[in-house]
N, C-alpha and C positions, 0 to 999 in steps of 0.2 A: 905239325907245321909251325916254324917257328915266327918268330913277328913282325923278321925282316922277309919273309916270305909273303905274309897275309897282308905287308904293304906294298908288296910288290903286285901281287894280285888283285888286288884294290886300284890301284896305277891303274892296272892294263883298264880294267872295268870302266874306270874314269874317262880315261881316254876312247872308247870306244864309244861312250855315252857323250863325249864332246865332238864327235866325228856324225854321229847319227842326229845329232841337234842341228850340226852345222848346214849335213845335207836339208835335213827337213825343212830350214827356213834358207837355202840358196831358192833364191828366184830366178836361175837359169835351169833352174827345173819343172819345164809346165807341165810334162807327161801325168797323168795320175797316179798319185802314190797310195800303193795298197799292201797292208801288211798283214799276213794270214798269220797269227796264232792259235797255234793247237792247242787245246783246252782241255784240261782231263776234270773230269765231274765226275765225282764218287757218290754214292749213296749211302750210307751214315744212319742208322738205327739208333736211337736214343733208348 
């Protein structure tokens, strides 16, 4: 990948983390906001 690629993909990232901040603080949104992340938990032997 070269690095005008991996700043191109950084963009898009940026942007979509400026769209998802935007929604979260519009206060024409009174509905409850609920965000389900799926979690992967490994168990790890030392």
């Amino acid at each position: 990948m070269t690095t005008t690629e991996k700043i191109a993909n950084a963009k898009k990232r940026i942007d979509e983390l400026e769209r998802l901040i935007k929604y979260w603080n519009d206060s024409d949104h009174d509905e409850e906001k609920i965000v389900n992340f799926k979690r992967k938990i490994e168990n790890k032997v030392a």
